[in-house]
C-alpha positions as CSV (number, residue, x, y, z in Angstrom):
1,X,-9.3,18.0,-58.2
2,X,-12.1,19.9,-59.3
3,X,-13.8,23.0,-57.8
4,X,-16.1,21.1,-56.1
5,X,-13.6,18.9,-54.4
6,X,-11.4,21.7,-53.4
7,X,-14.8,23.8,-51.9
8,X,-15.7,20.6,-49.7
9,X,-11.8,20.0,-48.6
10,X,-12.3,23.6,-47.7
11,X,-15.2,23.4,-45.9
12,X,-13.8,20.5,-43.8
13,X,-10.3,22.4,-42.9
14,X,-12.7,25.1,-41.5
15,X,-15.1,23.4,-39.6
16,X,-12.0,21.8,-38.2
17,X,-10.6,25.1,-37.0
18,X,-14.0,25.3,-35.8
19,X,-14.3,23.0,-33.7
20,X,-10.6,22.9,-32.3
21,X,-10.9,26.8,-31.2
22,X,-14.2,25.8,-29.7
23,X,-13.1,22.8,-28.0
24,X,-9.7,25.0,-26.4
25,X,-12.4,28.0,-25.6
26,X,-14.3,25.2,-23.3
27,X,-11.3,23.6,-22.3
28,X,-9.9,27.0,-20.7
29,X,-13.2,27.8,-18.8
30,X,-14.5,24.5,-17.2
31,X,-14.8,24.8,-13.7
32,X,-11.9,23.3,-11.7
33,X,-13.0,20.9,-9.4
34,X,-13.2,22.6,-5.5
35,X,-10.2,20.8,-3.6
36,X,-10.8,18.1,-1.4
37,X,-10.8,19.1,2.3
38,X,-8.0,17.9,4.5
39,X,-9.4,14.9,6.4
40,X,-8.5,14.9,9.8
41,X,-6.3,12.0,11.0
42,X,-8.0,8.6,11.9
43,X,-6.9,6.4,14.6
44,X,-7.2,3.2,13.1
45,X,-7.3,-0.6,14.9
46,X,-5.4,-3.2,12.5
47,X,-4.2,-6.9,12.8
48,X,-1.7,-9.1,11.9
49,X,-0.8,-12.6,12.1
50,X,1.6,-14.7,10.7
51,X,0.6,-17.0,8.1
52,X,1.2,-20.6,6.9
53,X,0.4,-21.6,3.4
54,X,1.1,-25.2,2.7
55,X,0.3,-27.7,-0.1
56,X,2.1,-30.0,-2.3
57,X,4.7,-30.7,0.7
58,X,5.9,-27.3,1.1
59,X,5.1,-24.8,3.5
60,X,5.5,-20.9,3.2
61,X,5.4,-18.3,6.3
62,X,4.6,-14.4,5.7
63,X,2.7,-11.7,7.9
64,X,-0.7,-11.7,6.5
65,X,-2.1,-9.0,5.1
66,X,1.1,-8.7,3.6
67,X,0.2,-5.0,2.8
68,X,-1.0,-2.3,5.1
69,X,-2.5,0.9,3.8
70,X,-3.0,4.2,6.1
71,X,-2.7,8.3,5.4
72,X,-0.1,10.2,7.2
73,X,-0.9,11.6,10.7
74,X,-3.6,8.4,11.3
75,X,-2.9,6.4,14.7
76,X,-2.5,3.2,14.4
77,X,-3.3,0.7,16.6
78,X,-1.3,-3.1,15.3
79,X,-2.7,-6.0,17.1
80,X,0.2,-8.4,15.9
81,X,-0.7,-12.2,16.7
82,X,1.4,-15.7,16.0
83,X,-0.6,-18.8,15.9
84,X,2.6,-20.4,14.4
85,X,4.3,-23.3,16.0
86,X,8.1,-21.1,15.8
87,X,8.6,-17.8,17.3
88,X,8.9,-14.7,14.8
89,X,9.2,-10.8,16.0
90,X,8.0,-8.2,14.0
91,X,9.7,-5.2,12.8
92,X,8.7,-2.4,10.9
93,X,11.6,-0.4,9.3
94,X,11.8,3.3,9.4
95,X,10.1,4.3,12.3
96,X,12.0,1.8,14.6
97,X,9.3,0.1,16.0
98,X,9.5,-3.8,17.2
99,X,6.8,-6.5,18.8
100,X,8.6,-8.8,21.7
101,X,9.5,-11.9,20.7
102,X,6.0,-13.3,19.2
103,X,6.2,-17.4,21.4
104,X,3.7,-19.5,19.4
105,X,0.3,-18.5,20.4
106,X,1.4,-15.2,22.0
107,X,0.5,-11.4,20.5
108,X,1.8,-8.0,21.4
109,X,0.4,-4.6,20.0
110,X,2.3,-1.9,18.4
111,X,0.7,1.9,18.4
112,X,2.1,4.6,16.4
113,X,1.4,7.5,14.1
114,X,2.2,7.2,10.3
115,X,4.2,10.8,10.4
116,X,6.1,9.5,7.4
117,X,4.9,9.5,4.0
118,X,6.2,6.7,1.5
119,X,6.8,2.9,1.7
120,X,7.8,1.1,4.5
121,X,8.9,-2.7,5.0
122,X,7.8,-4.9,8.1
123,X,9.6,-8.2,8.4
124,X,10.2,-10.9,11.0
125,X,14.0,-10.0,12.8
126,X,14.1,-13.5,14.7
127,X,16.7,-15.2,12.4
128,X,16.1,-19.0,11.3
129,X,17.4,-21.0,14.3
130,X,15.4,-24.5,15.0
131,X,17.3,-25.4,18.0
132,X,15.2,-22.6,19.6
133,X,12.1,-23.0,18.0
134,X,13.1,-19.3,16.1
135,X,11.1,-18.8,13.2
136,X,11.3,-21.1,9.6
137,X,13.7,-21.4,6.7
138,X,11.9,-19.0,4.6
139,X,12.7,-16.0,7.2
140,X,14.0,-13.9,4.4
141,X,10.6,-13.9,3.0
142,X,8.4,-13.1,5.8
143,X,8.1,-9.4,4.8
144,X,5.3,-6.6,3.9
145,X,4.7,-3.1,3.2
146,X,3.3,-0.5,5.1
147,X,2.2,2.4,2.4
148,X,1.6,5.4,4.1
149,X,-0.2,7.9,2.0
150,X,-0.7,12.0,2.0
């Protein structure tokens, strides 16, 4: 390379440093953002029903929504109803809480405060029986998830 080369590769390496130094001097004073205030715990009115999806001669059962959402320390107030033709209970895992037996038509409401943080599964606990009108062959896959976040 010529001088002329080697001045402009020069150049370049040093407005590099340049910029890098400036860009860590910024980088090391922008403001932190302020933290976001505790919220204070909702009490919050949800429902649930079970669900019958049917088409091309099949029919599928789940709890619909099959996903609940709510922060730790909110209320919450489950209004659980089954306009099913079968029976199905609800259950949700981890904090030990059950509907009654959910008789076609019938509802029952479950209150409780999300106090654990993480992922919790809700399923129907009335095993597959149809002598007694108990719930449908795809029991295994009426399940959900409560998320409780912080």
């Amino acid at each position: 390379m010529d001088r002329r080369g080697n001045a402009t590769v020069l150049f370049a390496v040093l407005i590099s440093i340049l910029a890098l130094a400036i860009s860590v001097i910024a980088y090391a004073r922008r403001a932190t953002a302020p933290p976001i205030p505790a919220r204070a715990p909702a009490t919050l009115t949800l429902s649930m029903v079970v669900a019958t999806f049917s088409g091309q001669g099949m029919a599928a059962h789940r709890w619909f929504p099959t996903m609940l959402v709510v922060r730790k320390g909110d209320v919450v107030d489950l209004a659980v109803g089954n306009p099913d033709k079968v029976s199905h209970r609800l259950e949700i895992t981890g904090y030990g809480l059950k509907t009654k037996v959910l008789t076609p038509g019938s509802t029952d409401d479950l209150r409780f405060v999300a106090d654990r943080d993480g992922v919790l599964l809700y399923h129907c606990i009335l095993p597959y029986d149809p002598a007694k009108g108990n719930c449908t062959p795809d029991h295994e896959l009426m399940r959900g998830y409560l998320i409780v976040t912080e």
